[in-house]
C-alpha positions in Angstrom: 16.8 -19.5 11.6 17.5 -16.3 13.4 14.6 -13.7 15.1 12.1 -14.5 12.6 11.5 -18.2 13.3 10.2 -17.9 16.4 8.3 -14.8 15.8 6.5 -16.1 13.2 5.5 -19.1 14.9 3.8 -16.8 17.6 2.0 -14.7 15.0 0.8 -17.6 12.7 -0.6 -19.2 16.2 -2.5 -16.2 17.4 -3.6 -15.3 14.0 -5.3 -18.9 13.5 -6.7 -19.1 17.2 -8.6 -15.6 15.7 -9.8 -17.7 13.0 -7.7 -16.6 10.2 -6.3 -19.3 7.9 -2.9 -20.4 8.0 -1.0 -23.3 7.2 1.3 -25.3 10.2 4.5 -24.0 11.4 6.6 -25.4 13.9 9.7 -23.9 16.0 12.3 -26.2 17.1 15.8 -24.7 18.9 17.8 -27.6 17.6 17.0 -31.5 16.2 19.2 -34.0 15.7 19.7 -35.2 12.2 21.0 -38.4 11.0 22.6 -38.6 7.6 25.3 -40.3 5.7 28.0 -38.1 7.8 26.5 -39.8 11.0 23.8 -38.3 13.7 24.3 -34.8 15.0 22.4 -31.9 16.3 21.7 -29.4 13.7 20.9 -25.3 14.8 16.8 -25.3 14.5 14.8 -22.9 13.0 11.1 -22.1 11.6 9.7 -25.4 9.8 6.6 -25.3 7.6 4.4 -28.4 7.1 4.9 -29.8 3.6 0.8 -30.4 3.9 -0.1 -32.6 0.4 -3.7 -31.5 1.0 -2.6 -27.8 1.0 -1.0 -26.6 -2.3 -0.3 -23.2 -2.6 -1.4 -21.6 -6.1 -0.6 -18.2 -5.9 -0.2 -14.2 -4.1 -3.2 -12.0 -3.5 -2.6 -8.3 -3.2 -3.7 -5.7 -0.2 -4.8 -3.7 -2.5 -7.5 -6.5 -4.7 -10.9 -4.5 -4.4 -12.5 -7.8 -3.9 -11.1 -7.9 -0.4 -9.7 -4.4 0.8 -11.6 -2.7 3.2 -13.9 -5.5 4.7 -14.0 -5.9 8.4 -11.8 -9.0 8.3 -9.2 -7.2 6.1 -8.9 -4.5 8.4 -9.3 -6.8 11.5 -6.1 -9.0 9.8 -4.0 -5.5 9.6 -5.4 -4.4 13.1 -4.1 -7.8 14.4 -0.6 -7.9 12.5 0.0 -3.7 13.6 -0.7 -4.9 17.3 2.7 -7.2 16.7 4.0 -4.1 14.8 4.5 -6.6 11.7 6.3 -4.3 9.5 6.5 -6.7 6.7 3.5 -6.1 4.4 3.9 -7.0 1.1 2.3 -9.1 -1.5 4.5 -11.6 -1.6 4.4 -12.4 1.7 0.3 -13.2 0.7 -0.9 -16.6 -0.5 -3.2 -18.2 -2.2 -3.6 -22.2 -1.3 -6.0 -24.9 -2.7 -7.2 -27.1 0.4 -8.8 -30.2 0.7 -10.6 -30.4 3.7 -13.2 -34.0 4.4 -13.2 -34.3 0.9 -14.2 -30.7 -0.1 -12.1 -28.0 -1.7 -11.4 -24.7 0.3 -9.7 -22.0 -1.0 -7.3 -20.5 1.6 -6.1 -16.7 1.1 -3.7 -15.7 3.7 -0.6 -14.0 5.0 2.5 -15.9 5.7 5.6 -15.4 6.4 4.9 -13.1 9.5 8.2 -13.0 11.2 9.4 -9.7 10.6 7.0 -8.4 13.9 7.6 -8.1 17.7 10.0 -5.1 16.9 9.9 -1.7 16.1 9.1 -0.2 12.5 9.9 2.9 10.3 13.1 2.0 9.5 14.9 0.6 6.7 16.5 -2.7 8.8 13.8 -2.6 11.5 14.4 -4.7 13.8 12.0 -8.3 15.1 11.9 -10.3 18.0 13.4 -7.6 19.8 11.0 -7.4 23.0 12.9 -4.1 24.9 12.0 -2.4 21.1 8.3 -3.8 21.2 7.1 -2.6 24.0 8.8 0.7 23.4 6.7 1.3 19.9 3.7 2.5 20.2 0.2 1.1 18.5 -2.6 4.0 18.7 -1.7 7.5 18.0 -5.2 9.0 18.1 -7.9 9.1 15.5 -9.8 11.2 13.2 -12.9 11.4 11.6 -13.4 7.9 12.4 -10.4 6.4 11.4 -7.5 5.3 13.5 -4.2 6.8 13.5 -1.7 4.3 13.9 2.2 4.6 15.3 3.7 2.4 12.2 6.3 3.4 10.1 6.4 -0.5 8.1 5.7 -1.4 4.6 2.7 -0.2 3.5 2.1 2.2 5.9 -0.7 3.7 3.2 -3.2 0.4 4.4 -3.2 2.0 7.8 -5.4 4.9 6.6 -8.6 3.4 5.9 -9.0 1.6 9.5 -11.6 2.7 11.6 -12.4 2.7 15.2 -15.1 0.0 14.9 -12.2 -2.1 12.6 -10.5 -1.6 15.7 -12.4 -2.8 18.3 -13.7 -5.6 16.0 -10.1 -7.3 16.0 -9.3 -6.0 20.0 -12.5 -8.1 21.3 -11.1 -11.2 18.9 -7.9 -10.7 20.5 -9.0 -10.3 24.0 -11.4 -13.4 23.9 -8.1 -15.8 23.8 -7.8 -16.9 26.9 -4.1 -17.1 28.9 -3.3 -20.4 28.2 -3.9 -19.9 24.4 -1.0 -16.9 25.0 1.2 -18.6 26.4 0.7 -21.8 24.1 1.5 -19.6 21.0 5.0 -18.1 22.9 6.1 -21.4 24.2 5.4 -22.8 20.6 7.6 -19.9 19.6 10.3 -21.4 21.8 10.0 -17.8 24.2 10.8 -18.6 27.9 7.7 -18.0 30.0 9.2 -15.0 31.5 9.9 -13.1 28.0 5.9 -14.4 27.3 
């Protein structure tokens, strides 16, 4: 319920029309429920796919050598500082075990990535707050290489080891969605077409 619902809906969309794993969530404003009480329309929320052929077994950390600095790591954080997701933190990372035709997959990736479409560098930053959005800014200029990014979030210290090329990596996957895949994620987020 609240800002982050839809937010994360939007995020979780774009993220896996990149190509980034991520298991099904759905937005719904309301739903009517039907229970012992009777049937009546419940305040919605952010719901998320009880899949039985995707059981979660685990975190990963930002900081696992295994993965930290690869161009898809850095294209993920390049793609979640464009929503200025301030969020970062291990436990927002998962591990799942997926069975996919038969075959086993494991899935690692980032959930819970409603606390974006904001501002960031503060304590209670704020999400789904559009008028602070577009007021943040992304690019602050680079240096020997490496981007310098306006982001005061969580984890601000991943930011540092991003470089130009990172960038442009993850900025021609985002631009290669096409309008109707923007406004798909939004309305899925339950955003009016106007505020998309």
């Amino acid at each position: 319920r609240g800002a982050e619902g839809p937010v994360e809906v939007v995020v979780s969309r774009v993220v896996a029309a990149l190509g980034y794993h991520q298991p099904p969530v759905y937005f719904l404003p309301s739903f009517t429920m039907k229970d012992r009480t009777g049937t009546h329309t419940e305040p919605g929320g952010r719901f998320r796919l009880n899949e039985p052929s995707m059981r979660e077994i685990g975190t990963w950390s930002w900081d696992d050598p295994l993965v930290k600095g690869t161009r898809s790591y850095n294209g993920l954080l390049v793609v979640l500082l464009t929503f200025s997701s301030w969020d970062l933190k291990t436990s927002n990372n998962f591990v799942y075990d997926v069975q996919r035709n038969g075959r086993p997959q494991r899935w690692y990736l980032v959930r819970d990535l409603g606390g974006a479409l904001g501002d960031t560098g503060r304590v209670w930053a704020k999400r789904n707050n559009i008028s602070e959005f577009e007021r943040q800014g992304f690019i602050s200029g680079s240096s020997g290489g490496f981007v310098k990014f306006d982001y005061g979030g969580k984890r601000s210290d991943l930011t540092h080891q991003i470089t130009v090329a990172d960038v442009r990596w993850a900025t021609a996957l985002l631009s290669s969605l096409d309008d109707q895949q923007w406004r798909d994620a939004f309305r899925a987020g339950g955003y009016s077409p106007a505020a998309a």
